[in-house]
N, CA and C atoms as a LAMMPS dump frame, in Angstrom:
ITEM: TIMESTEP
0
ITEM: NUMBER OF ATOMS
588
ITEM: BOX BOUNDS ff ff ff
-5.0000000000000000e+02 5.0000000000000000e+02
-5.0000000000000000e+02 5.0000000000000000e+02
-5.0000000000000000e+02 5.0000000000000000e+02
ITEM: ATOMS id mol type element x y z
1 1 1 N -190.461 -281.206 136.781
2 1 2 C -189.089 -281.39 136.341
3 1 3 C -188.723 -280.387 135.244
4 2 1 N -189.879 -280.183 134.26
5 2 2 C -189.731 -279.363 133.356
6 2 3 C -189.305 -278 133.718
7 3 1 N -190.273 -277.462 134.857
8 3 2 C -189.917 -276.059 135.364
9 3 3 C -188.421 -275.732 135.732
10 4 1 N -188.415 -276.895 137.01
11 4 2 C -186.94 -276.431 137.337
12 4 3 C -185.855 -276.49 136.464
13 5 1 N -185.537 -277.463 135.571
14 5 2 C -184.813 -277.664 134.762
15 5 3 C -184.635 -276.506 133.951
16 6 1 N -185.762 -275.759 132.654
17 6 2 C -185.403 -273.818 132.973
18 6 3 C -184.737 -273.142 133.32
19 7 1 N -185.482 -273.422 134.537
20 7 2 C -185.117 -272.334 136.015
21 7 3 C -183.156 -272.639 136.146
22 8 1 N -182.916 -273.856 136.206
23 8 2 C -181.633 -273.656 136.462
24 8 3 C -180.888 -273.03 135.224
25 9 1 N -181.474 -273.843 134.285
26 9 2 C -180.566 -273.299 132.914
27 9 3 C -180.65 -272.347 132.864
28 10 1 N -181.449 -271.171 133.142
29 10 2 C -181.39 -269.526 133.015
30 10 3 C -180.999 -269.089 134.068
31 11 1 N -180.434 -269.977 135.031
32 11 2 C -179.999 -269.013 136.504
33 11 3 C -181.206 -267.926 137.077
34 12 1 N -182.518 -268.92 136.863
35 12 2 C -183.827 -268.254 137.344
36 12 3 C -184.034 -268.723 138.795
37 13 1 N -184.843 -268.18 139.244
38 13 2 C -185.736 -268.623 140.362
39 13 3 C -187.197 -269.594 140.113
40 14 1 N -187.407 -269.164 139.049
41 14 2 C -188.747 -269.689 138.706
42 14 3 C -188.833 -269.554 136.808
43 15 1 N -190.03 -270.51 137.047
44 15 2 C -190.352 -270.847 135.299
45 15 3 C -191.286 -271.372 135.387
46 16 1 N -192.472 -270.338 134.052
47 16 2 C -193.619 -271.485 133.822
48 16 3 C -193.625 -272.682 133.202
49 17 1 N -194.999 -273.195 133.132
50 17 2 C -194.965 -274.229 132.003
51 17 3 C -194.979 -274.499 130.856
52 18 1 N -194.623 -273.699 130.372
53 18 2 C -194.149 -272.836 128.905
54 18 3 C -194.776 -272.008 128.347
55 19 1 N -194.517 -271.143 127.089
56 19 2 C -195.117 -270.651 126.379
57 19 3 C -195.612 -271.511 124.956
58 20 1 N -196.326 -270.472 124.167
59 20 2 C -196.473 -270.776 122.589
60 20 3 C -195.159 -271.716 121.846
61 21 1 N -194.282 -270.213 121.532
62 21 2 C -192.71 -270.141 120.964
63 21 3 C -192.046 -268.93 121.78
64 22 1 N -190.774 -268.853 120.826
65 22 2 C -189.929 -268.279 121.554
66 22 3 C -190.278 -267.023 121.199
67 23 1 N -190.821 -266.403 120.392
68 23 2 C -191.14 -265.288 120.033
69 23 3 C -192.507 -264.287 120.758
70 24 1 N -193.384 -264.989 121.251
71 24 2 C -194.514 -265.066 121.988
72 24 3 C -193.681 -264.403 123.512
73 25 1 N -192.978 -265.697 123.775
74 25 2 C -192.462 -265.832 125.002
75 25 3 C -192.093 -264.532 124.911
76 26 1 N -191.214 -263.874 124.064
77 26 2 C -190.335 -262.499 124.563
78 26 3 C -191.888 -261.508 124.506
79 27 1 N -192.842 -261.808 123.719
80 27 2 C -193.78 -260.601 123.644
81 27 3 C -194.367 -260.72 125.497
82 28 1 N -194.916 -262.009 125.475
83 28 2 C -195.34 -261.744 127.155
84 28 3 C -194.141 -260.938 127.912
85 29 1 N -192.857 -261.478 127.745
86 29 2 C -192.108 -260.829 128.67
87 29 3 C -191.647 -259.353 128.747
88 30 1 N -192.253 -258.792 127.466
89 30 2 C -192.619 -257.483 127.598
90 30 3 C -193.479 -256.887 128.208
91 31 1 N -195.143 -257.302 127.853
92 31 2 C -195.775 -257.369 128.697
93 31 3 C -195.762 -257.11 130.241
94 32 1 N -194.817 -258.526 130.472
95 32 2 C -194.845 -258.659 132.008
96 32 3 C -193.781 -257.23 132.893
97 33 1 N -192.877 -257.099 131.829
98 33 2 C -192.059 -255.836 133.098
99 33 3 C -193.207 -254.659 132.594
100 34 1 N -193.597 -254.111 131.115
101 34 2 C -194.756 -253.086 131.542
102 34 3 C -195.486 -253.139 132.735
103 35 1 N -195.84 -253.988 133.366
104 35 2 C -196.995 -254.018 133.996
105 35 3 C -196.163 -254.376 135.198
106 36 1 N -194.678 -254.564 135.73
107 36 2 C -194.332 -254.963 136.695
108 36 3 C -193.352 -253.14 136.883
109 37 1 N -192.597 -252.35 135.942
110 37 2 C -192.234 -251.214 135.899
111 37 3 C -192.996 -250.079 136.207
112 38 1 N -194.218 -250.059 135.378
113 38 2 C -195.089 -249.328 135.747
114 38 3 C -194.354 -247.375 135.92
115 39 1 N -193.663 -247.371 134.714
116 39 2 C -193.099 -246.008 134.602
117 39 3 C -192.691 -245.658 133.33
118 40 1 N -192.982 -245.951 132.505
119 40 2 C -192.705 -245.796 131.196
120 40 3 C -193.521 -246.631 130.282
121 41 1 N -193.317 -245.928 129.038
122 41 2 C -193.602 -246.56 128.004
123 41 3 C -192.813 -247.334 126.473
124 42 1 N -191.41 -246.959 126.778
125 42 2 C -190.974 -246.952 126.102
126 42 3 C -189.715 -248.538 126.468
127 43 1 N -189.872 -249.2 124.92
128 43 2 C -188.996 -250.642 125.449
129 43 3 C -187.473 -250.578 124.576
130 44 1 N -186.188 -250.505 124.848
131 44 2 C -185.132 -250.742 123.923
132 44 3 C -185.184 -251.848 123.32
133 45 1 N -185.232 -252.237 122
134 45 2 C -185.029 -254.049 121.635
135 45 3 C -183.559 -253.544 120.79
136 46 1 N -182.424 -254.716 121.239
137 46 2 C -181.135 -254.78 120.244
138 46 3 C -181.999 -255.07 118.986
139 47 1 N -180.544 -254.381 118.068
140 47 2 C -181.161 -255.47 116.862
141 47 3 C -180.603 -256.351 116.318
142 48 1 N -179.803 -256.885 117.564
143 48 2 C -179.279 -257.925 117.136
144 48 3 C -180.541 -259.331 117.33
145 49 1 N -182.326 -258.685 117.791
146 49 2 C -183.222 -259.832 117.866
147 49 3 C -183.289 -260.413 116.794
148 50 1 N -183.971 -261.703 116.639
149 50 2 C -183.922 -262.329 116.022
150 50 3 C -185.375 -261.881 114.711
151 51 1 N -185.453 -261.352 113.686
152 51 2 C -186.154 -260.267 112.684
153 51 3 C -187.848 -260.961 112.77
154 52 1 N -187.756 -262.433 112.806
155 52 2 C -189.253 -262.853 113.434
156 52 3 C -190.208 -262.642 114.627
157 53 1 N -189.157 -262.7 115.398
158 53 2 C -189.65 -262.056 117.003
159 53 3 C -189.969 -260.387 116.968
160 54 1 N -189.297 -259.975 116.271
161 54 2 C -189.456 -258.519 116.123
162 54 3 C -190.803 -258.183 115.933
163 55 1 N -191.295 -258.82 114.278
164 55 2 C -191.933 -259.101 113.849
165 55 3 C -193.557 -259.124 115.03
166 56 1 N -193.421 -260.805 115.737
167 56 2 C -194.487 -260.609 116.662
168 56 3 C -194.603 -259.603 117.367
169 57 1 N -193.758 -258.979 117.737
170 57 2 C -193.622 -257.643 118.617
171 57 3 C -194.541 -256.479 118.618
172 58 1 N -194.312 -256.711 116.579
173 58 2 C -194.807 -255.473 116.45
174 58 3 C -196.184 -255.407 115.885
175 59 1 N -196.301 -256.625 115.72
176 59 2 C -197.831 -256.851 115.919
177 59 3 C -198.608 -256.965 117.175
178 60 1 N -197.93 -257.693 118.418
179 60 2 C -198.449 -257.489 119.329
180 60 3 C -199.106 -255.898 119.877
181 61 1 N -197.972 -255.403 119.667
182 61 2 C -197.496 -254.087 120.48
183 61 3 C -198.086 -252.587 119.207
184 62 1 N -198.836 -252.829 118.155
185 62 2 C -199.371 -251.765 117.261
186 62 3 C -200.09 -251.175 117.836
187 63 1 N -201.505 -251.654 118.469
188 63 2 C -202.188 -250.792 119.573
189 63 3 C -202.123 -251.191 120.578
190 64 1 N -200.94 -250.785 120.886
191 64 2 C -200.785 -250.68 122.558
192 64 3 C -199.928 -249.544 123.26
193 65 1 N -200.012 -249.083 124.15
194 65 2 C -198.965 -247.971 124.76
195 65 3 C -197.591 -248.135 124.356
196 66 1 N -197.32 -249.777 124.726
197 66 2 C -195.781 -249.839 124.244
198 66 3 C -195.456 -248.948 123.096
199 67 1 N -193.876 -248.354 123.49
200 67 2 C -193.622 -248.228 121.845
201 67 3 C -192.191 -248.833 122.101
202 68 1 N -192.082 -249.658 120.872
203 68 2 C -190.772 -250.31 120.496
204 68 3 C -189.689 -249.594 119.675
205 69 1 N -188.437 -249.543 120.601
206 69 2 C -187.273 -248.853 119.694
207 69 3 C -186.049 -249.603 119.624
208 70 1 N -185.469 -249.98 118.548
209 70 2 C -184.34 -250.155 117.886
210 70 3 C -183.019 -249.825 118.726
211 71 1 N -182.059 -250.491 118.923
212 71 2 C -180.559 -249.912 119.385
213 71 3 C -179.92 -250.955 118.396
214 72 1 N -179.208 -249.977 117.623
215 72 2 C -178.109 -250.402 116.604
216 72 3 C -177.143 -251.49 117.384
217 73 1 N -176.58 -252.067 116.822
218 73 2 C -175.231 -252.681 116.942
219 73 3 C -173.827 -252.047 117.075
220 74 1 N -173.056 -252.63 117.659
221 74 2 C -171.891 -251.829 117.364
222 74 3 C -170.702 -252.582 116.169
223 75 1 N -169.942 -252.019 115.811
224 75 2 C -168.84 -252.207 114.984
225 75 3 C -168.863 -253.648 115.074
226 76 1 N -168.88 -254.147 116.436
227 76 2 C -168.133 -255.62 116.564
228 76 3 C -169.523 -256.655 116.792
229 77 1 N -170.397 -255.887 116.398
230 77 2 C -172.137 -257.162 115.866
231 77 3 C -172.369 -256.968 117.252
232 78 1 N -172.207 -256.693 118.42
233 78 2 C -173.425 -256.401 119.807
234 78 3 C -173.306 -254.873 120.153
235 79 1 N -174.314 -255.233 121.316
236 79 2 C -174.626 -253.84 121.881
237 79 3 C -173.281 -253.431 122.32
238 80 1 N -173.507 -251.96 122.148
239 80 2 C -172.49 -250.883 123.164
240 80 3 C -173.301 -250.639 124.475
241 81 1 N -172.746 -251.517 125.955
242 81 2 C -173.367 -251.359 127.161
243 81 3 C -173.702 -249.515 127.605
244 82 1 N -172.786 -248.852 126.868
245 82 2 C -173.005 -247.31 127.727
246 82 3 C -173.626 -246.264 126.769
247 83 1 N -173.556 -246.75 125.573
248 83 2 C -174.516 -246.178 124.707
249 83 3 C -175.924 -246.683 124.645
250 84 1 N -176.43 -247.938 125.374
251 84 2 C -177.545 -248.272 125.766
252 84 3 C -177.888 -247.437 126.595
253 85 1 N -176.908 -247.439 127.659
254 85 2 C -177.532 -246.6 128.993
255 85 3 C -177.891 -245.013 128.994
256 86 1 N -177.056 -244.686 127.945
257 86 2 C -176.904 -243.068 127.528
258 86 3 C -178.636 -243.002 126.703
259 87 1 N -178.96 -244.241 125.892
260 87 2 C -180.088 -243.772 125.356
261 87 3 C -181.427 -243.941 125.906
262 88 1 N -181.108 -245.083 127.132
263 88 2 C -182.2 -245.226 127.903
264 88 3 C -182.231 -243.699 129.047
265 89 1 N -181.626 -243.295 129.419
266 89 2 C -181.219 -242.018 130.332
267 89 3 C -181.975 -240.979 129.686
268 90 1 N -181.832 -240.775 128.034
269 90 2 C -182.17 -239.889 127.192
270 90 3 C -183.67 -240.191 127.151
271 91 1 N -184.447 -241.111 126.888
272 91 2 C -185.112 -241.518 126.403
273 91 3 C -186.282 -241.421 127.96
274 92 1 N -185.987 -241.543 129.049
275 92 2 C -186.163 -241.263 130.446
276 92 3 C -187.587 -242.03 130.626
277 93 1 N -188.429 -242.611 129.907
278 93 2 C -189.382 -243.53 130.618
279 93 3 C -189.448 -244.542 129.542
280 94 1 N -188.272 -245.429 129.818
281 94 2 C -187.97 -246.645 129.411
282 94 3 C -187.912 -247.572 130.543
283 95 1 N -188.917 -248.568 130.308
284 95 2 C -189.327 -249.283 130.936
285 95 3 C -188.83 -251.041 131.25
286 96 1 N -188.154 -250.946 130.015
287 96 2 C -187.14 -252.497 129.678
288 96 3 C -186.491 -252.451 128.665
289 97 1 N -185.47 -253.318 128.706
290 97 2 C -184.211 -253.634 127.573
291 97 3 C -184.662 -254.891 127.125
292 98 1 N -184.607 -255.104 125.75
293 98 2 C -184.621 -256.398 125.755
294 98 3 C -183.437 -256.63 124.482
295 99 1 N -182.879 -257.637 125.103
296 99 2 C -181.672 -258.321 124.114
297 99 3 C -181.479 -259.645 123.773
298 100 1 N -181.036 -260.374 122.667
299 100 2 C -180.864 -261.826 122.449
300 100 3 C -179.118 -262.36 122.425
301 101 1 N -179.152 -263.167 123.097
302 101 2 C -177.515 -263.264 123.023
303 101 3 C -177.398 -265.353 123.497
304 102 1 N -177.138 -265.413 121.908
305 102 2 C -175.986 -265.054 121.122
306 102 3 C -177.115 -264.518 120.499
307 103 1 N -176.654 -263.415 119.807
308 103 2 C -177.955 -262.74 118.885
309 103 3 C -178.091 -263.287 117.848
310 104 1 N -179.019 -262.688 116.655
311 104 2 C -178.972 -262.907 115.639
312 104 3 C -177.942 -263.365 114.259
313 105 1 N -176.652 -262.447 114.822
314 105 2 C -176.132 -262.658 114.372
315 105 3 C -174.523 -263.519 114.832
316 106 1 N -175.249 -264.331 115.69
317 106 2 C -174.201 -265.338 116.462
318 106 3 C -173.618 -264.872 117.69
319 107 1 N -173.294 -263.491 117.574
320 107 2 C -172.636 -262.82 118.923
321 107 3 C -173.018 -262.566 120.149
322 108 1 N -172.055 -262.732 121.334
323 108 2 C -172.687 -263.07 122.567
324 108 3 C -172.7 -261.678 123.126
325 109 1 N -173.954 -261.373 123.73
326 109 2 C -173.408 -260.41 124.009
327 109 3 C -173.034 -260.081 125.306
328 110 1 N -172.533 -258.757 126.628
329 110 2 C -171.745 -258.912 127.538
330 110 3 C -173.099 -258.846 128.337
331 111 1 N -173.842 -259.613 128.917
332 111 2 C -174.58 -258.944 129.889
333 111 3 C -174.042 -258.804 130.859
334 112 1 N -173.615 -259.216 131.549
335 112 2 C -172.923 -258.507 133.205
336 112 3 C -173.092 -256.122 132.662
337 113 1 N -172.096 -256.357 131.865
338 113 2 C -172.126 -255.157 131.205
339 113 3 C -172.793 -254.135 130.916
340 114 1 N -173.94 -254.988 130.358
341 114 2 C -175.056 -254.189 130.325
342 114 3 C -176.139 -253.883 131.349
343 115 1 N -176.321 -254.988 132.212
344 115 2 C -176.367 -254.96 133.446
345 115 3 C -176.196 -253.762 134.47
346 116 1 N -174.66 -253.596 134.825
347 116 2 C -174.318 -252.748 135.27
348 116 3 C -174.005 -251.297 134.51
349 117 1 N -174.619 -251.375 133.389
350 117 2 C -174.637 -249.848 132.674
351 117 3 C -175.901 -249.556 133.044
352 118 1 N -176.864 -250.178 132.684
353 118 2 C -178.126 -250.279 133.259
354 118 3 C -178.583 -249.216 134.337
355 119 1 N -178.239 -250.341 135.572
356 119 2 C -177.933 -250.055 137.04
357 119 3 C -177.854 -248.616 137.679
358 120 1 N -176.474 -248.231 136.466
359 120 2 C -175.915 -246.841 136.788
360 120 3 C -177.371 -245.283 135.996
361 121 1 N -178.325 -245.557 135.459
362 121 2 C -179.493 -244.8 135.307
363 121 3 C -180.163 -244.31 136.069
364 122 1 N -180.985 -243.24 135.864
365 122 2 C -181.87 -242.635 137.227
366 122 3 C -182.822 -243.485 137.874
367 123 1 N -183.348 -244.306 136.48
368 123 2 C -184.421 -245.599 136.86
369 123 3 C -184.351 -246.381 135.599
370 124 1 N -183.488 -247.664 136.833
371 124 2 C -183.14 -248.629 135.581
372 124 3 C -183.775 -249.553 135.282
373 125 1 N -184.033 -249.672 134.082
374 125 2 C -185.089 -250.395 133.187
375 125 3 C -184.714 -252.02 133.656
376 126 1 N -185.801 -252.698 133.372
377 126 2 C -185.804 -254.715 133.837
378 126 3 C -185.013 -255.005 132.225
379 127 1 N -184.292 -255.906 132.684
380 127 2 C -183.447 -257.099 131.757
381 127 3 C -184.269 -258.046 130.483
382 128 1 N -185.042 -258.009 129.88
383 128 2 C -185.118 -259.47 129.226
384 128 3 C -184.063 -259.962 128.371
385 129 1 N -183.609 -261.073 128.932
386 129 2 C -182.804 -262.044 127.518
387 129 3 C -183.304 -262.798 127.084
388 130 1 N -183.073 -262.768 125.896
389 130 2 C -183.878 -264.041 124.924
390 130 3 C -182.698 -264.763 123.88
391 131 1 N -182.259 -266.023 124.937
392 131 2 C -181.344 -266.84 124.656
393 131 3 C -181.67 -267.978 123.984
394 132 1 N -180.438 -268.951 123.836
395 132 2 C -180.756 -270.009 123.115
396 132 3 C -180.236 -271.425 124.107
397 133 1 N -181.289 -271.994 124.33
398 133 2 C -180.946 -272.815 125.785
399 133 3 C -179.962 -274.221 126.172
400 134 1 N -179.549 -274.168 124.087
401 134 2 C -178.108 -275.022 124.502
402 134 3 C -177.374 -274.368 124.469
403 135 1 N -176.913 -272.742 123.953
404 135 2 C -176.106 -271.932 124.611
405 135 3 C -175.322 -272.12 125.822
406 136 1 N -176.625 -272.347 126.759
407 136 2 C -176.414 -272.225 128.006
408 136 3 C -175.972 -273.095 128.754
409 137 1 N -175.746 -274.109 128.204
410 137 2 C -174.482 -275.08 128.926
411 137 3 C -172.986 -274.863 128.543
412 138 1 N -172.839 -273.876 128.123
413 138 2 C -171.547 -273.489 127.628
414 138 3 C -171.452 -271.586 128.272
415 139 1 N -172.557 -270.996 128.418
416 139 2 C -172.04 -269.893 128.629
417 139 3 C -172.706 -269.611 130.202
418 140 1 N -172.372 -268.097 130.248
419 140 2 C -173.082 -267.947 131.628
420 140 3 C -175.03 -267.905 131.629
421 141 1 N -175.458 -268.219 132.496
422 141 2 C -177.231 -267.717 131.99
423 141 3 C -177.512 -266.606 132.793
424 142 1 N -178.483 -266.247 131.762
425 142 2 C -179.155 -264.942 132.329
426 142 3 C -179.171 -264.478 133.614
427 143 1 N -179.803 -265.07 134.053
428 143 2 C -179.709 -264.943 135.726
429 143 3 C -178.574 -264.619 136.763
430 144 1 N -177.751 -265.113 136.107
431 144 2 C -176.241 -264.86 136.792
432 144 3 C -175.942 -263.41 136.554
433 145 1 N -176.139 -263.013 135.285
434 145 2 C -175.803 -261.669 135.283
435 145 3 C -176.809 -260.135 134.929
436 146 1 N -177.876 -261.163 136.067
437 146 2 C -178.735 -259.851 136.32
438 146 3 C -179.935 -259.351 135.377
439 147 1 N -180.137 -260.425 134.308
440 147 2 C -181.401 -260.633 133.84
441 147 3 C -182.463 -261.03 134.619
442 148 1 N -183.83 -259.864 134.461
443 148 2 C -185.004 -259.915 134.919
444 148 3 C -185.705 -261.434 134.485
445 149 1 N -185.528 -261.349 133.647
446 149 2 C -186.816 -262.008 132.668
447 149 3 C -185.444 -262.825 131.436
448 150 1 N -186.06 -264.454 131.13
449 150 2 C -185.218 -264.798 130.677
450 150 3 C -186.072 -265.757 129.593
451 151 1 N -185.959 -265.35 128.646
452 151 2 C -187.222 -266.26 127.757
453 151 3 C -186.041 -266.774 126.127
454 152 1 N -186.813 -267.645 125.498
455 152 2 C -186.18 -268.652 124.111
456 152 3 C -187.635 -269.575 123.861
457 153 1 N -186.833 -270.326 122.688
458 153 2 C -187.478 -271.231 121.879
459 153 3 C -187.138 -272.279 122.254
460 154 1 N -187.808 -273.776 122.441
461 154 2 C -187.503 -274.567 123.305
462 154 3 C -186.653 -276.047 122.156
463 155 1 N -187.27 -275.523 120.698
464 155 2 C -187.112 -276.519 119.666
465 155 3 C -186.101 -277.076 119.901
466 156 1 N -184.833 -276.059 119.957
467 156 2 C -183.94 -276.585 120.137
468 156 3 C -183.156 -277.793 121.161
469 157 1 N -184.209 -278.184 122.161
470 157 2 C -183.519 -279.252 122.832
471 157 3 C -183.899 -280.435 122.49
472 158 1 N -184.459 -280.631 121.149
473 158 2 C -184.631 -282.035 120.746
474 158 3 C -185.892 -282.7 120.055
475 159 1 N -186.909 -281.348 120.519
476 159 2 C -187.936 -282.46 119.76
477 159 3 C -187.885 -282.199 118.083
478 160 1 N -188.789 -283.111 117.687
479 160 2 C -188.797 -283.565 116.702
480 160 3 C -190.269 -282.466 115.687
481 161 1 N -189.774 -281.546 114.733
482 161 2 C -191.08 -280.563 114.144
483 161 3 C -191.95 -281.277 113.092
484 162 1 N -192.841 -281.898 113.677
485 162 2 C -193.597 -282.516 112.9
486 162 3 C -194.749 -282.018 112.732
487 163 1 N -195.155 -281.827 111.227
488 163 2 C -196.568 -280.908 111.656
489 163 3 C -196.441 -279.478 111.731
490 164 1 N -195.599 -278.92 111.314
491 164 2 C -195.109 -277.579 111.937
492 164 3 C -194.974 -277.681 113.831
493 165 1 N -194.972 -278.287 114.277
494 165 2 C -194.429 -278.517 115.612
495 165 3 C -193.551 -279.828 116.014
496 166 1 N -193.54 -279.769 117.335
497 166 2 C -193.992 -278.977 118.724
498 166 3 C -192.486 -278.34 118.723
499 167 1 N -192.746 -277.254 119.022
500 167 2 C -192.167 -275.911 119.463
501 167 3 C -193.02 -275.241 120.968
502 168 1 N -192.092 -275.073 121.719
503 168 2 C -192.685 -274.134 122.826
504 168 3 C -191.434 -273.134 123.117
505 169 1 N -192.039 -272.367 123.918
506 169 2 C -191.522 -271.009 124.253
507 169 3 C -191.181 -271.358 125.699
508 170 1 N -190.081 -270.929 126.405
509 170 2 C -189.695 -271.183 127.55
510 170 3 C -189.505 -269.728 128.439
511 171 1 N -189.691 -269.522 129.519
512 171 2 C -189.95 -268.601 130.543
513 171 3 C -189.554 -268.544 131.624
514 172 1 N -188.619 -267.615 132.256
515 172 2 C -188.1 -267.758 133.463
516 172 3 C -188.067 -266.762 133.926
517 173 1 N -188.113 -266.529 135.259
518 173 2 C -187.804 -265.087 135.724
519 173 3 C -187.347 -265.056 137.207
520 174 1 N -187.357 -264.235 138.243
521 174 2 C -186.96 -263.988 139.403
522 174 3 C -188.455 -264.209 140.673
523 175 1 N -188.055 -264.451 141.271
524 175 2 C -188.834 -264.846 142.143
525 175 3 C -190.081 -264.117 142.793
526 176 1 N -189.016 -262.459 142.757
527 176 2 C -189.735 -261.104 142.518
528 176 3 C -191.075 -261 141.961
529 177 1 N -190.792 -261.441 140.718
530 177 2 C -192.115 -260.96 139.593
531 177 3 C -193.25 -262.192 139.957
532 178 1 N -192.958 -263.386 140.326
533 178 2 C -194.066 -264.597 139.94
534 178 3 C -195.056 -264.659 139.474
535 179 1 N -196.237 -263.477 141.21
536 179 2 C -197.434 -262.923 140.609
537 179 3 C -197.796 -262.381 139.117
538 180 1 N -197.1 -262.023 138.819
539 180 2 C -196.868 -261.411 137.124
540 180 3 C -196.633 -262.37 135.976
541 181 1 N -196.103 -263.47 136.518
542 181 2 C -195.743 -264.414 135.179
543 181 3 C -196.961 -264.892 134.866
544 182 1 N -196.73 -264.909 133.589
545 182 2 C -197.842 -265.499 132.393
546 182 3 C -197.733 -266.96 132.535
547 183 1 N -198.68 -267.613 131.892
548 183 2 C -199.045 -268.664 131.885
549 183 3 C -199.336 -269.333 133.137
550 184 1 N -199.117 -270.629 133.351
551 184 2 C -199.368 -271.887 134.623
552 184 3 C -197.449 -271.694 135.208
553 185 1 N -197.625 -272.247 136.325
554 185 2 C -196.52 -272.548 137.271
555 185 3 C -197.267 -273.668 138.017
556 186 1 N -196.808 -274.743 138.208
557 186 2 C -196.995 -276.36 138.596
558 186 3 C -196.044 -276.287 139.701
559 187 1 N -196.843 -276.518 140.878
560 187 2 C -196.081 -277.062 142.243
561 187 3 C -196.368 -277.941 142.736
562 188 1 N -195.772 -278.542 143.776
563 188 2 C -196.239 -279.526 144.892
564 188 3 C -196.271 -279.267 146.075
565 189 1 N -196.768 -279.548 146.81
566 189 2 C -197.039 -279.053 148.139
567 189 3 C -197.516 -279.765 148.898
568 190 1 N -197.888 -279.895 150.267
569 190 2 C -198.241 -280.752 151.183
570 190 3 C -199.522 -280.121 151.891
571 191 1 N -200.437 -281.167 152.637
572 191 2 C -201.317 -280.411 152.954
573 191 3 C -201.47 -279.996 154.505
574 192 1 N -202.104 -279.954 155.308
575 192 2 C -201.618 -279.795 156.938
576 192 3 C -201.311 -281.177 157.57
577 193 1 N -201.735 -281.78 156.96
578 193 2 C -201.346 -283.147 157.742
579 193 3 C -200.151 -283.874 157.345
580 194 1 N -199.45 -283.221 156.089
581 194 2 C -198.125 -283.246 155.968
582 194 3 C -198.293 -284.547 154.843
583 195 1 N -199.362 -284.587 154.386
584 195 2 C -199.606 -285.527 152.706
585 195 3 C -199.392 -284.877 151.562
586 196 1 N -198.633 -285.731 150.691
587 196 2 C -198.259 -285 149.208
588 196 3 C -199.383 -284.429 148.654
């Protein structure tokens, strides 16, 4: 129930059984398009992320091929969709975008937009969003507008942080990648004789 429930809220196909946190979550989901792109090394992060996640990032990612780069904001607190694309174009083995929306600093940003700025590149880099998942009963989700990879922090739907927890990291992606997703994925299935 847990999975699908995700899965719909991000307009995914699929979702594991969670992550750590939400910050984790976006580092695997870096991870996962490196190793699903397989043409670059280089990742865009807005900065409109959230400065903790960054943080894991860049600890994850110190010795590793990745290298992590910065895209400013624009005037109006989000990304500029064609000045992304202009720097991923420039930048030519960029391997993923990753953005948070509503970002850091509250603002939503356009993915359809970026999306299709994307798109329009010689080789266009995978999507991660890293949303906030009551957002998402109010706005569009990831998935709808062409996010790869759709990862957050799960705190927010209610539990209770006791202990410094429970916090988990939530994970979704396209049906495409599965083999690639991190962690467990929980199914049901039948066997030949047609028993649960």
């Amino acid at each position: 129930e847990y999975q699908s429930m995700i899965a719909r809220l991000c307009g995914m196909e699929i979702s594991n059984a969670s992550m750590y946190d939400g910050a984790t979550a976006l580092a695997e989901a870096v991870l996962m398009t490196y190793a699903i792109h397989q043409k670059g090394t280089r990742i865009l992060l807005s900065a409109g992320i959230h400065p903790e996640h960054r943080q894991v990032l860049e600890t994850y990612f110190r010795h590793h091929p990745v290298r992590l780069e910065t895209v400013p904001l624009g005037p109006n607190g989000s990304i500029d969709p064609a000045a992304l694309a202009r720097r991923a174009a420039e930048a030519g083995d960029v391997f993923a975008v990753a953005i948070q929306s509503p970002n850091f600093f509250g603002v939503l940003e356009d993915g359809k937009a970026i999306r299709s700025a994307l798109d329009g590149t010689a080789a266009p880099p995978l999507l991660i969003a890293s949303v906030d998942p009551i957002s998402l009963a109010l706005v569009e989700p990831p998935g709808a507008w062409g996010a790869d990879v759709a990862v957050g922090d799960g705190q927010s739907l209610g539990n209770e942080p006791y202990f410094g927890g429970p916090s988990f990291g939530f994970f979704a992606a396209r049906m495409a990648h599965v083999r690639k997703v991190p962690g467990r994925i929980i199914g049901e299935t039948r066997d030949r004789d047609g028993r649960r």
